[in-house]
TISE-652336 format. One line per 8 residues: for each residue x, y, z of C-alpha. Coordinates in nm, 4 decimals, always signed. Layout:
<atoms>
X/Y/Z | ...
</atoms>
This chain:
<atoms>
+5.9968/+8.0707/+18.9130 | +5.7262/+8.3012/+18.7844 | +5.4612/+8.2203/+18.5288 | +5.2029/+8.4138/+18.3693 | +4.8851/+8.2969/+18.2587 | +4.6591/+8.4426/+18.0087 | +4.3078/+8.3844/+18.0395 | +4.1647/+8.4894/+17.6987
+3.8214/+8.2730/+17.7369 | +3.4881/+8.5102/+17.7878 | +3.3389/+8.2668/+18.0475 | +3.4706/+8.0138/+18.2831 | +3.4133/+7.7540/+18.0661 | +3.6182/+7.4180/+17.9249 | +3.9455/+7.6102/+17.8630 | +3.9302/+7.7929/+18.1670
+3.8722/+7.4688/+18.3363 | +4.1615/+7.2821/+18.1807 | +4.4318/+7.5725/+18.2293 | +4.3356/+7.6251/+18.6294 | +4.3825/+7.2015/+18.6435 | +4.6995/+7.2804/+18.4516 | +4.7575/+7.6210/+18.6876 | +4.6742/+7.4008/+18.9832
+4.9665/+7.1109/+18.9104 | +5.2668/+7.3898/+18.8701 | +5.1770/+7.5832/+19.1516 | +5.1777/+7.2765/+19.3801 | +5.5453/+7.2277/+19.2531 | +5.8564/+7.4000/+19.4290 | +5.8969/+7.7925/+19.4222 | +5.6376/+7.7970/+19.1936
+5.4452/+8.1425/+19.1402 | +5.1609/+8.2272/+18.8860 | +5.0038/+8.5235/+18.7971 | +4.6956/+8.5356/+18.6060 | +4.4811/+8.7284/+18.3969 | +4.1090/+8.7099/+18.2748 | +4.0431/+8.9412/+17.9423 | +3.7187/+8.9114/+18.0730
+3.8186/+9.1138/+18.3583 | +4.0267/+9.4068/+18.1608 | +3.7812/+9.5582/+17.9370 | +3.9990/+9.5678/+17.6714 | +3.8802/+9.7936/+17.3673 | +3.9220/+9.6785/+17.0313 | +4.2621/+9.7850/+16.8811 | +4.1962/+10.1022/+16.6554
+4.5030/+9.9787/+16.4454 | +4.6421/+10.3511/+16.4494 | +4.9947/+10.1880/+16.4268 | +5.1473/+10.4351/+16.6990 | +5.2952/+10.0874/+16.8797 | +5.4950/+10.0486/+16.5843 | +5.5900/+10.3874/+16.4896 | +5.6457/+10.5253/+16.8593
+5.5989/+10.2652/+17.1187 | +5.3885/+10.0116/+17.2808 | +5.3824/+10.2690/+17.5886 | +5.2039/+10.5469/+17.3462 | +4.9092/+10.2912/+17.2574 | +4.5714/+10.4689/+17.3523 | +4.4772/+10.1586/+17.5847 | +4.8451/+10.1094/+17.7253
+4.6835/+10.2255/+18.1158 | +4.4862/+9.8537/+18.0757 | +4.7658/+9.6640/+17.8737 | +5.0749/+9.7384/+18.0557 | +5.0479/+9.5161/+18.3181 | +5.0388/+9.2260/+18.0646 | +5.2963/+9.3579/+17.8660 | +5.5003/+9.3969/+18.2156
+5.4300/+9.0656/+18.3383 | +5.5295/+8.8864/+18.0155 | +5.8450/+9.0759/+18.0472 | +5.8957/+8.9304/+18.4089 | +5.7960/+8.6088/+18.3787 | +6.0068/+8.2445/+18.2963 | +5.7465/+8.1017/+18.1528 | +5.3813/+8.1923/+17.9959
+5.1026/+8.0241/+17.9374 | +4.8243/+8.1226/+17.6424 | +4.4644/+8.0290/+17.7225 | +4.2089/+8.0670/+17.4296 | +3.9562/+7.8754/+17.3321 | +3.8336/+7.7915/+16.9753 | +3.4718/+7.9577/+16.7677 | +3.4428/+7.8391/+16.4510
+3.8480/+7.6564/+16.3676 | +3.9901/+8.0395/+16.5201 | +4.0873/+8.1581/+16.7885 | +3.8080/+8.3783/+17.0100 | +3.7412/+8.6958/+16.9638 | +3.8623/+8.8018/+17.2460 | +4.1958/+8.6185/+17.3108 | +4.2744/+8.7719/+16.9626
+4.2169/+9.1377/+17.0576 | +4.4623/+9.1217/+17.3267 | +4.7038/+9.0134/+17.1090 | +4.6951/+9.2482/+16.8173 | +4.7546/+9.5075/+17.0780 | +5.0888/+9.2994/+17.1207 | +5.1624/+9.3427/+16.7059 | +5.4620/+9.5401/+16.7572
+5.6570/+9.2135/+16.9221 | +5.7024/+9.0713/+16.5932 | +5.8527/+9.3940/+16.4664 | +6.0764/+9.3867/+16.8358 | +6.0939/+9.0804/+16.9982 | +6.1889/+9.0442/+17.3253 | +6.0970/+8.7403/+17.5139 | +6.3979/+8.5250/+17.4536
+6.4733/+8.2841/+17.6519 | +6.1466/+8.2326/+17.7929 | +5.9073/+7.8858/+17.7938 | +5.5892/+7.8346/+17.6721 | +5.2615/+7.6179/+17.6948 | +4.9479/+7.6910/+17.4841 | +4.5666/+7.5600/+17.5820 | +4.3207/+7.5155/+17.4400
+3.9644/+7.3324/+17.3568 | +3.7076/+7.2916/+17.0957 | +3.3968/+7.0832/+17.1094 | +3.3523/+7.0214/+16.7420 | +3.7130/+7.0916/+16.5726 | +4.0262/+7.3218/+16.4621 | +4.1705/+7.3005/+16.8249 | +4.4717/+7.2134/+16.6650
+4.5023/+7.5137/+16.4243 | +4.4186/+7.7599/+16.7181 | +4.6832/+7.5590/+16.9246 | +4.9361/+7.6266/+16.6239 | +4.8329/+7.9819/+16.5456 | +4.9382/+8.0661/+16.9155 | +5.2561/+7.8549/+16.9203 | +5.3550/+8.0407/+16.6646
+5.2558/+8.4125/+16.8196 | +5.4970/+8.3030/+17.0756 | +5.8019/+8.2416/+16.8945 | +5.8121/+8.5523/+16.6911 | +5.7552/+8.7075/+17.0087 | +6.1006/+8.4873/+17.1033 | +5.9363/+8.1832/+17.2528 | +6.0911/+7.8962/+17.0609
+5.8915/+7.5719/+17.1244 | +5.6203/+7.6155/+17.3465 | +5.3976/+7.2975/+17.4415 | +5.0884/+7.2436/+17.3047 | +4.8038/+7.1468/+17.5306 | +4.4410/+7.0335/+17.3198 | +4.0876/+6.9036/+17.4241 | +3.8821/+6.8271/+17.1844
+3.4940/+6.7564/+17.4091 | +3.3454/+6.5844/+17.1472 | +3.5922/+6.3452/+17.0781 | +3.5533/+6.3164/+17.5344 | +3.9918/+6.3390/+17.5526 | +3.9394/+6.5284/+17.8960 | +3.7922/+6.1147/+18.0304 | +4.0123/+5.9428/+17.7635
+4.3417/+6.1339/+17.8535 | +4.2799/+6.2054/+18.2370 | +4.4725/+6.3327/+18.4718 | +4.7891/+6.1620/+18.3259 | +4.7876/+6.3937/+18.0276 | +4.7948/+6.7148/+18.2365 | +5.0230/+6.5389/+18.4916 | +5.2872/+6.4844/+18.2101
+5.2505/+6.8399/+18.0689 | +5.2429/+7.0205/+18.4065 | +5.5550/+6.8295/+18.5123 | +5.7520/+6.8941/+18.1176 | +5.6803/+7.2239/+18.1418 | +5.8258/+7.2607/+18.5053 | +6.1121/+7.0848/+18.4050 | +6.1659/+7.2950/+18.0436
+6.1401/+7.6451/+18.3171 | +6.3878/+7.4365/+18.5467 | +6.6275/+7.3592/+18.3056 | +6.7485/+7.7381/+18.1892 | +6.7851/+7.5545/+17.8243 | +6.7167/+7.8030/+17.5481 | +6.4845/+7.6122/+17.3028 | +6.5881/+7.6981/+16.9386
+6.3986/+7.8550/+16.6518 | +6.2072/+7.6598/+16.4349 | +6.3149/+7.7850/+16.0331 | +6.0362/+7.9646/+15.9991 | +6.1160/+8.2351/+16.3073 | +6.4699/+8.2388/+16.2370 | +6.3546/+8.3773/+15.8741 | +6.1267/+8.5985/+15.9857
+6.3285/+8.7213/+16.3125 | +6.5769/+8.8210/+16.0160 | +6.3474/+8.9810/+15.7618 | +6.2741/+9.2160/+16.0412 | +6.5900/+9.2786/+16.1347 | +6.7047/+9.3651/+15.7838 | +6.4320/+9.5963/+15.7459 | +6.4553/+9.7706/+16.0602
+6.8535/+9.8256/+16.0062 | +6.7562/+9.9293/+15.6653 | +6.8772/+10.3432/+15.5865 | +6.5034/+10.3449/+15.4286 | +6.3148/+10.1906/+15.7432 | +6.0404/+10.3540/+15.8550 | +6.0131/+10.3260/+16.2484 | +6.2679/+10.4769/+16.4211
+6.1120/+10.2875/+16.7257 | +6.1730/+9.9614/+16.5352 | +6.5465/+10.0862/+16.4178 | +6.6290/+10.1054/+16.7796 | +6.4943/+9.7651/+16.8764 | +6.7397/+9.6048/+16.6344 | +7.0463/+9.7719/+16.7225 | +7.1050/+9.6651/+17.0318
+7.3856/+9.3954/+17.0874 | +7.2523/+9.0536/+17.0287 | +7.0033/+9.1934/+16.7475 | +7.2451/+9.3630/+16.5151 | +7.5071/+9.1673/+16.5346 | +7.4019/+8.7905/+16.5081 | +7.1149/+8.6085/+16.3151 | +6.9343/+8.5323/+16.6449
+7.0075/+8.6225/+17.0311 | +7.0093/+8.2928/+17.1487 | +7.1422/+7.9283/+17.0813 | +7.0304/+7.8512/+16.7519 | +7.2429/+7.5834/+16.5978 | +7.5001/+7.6994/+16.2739 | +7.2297/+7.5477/+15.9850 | +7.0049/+7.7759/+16.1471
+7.2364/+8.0824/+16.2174 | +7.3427/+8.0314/+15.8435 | +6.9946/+8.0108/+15.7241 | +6.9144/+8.3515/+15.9350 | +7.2124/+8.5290/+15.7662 | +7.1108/+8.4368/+15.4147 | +6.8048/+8.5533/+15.4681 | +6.9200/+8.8617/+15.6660
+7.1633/+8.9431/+15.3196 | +6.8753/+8.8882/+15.0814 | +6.5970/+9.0822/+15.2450 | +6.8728/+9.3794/+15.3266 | +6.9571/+9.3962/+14.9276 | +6.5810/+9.3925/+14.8552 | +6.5448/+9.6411/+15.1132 | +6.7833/+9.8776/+14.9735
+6.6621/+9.8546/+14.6045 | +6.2903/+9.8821/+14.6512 | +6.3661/+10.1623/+14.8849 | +6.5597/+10.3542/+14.6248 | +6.3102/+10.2838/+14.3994 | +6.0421/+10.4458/+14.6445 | +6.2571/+10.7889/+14.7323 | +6.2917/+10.8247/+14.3650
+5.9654/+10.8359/+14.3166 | +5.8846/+11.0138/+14.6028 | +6.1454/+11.2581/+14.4625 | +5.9957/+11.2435/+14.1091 | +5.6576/+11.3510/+14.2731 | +5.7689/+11.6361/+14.4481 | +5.9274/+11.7527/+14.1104 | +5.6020/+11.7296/+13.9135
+5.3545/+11.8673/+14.1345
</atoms>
């Protein structure tokens, strides 16, 4: 069983603490191996937004020599773990950098099938939001349902919780991996996993990159590549139907005037 940790704290601080006692209960657990990464130690630039991960690949990304090992050990892993810690109600600085390099896996997700836990720790508030804000990064990355794992030092739940409350988590989250069971989408990823799948199938899509993604088996051919329940394979295709139609007429609407342009001028 391999898990991957991401480290996104500056400093070895609270939520580094909690995710190594975390780290420290799976890896005592059977066949148990964890890889971990620091963005403190990668050096990361700031993503220059120049879009090439979308419109060419994550591999053409002008900081892909210090990201592909992350991107390669998500893609290896059963389970992965999101450690970032909370400034001001949002998530760091830093922790947030490393993901907008990972943008393009809402456009093409590809984690399916895989678990998640997110940590995290504030000493005044909006732990929670942070927690949510990377629950959800996960599951349009294909994560469905990862744990959520929140301190909150002023309110002192590392001494009021304990050890119990990372004993329990440690051990669900062993047991989730364990299991094989794909966790389904919540509503909200099922919608979204669809918009982008209309609009990538679309004739007037604009990333070729993207295009590809989607029409693989799995992607093309059913509102979502794992379990997902009929309501919420249903729900997918209505929304899949809708945002195709849109997709066709505003894109008509755009080559005409596109075409109208080049006329004029």
């Amino acid at each position: 069983m391999k898990i991957f940790v991401i480290h996104g704290s500056m400093r070895k601080g609270n939520t580094y603490s909690l995710t190594k006692e975390i780290v420290d209960r799976l890896i005592a657990k059977p066949n148990v191996e964890c890889t971990e990464i620091s963005v403190a130690d990668l050096n990361l630039p700031f993503c220059c937004s120049c879009h090439v991960c979308f419109e060419k690949g994550e591999e053409y990304c002008p900081h892909h020599e210090i990201m592909h090992e992350v991107q390669s050990a998500l893609k290896d892993c059963d389970g992965v773990i999101l450690s970032g810690t909370t400034y001001m109600w949002a998530l760091n600085a830093a922790m947030k950098n490393l993901l907008d390099h990972m943008s393009y896996g809402f456009h093409r997700p590809a984690l399916f099938g895989k678990k998640g836990m997110v940590v995290t720790t504030a000493k005044g508030a909006g732990e929670k939001g942070v927690a949510k804000y990377l629950k959800s990064v996960l599951g349009q990355w294909g994560v469905n349902g990862a744990m959520i794992v929140t301190v909150n030092e002023k309110e002192k739940q590392i001494k009021t919780k304990g050890a119990a409350y990372l004993d329990r988590a440690a051990d669900k989250f062993y047991r989730t991996i364990v299991s094989g069971k794909p966790i389904p989408p919540s509503i909200k990823n099922i919608a979204v996993h669809n918009s982008f799948r209309a609009m990538s199938l679309s004739e007037y899509g604009e990333s070729e990159c993207d295009a590809k993604h989607w029409q693989q088996p799995g992607f093309s051919d059913r509102a979502y590549p794992v379990k997902a329940g009929p309501f919420k394979y249903t729900a997918g295709s209505i929304v899949h139907g809708l945002v195709k139609r849109s997709s066709k007429i505003i894109g008509k609407i755009y080559a005409k005037r596109l075409g109208d342009s080049g006329t004029t001028s």
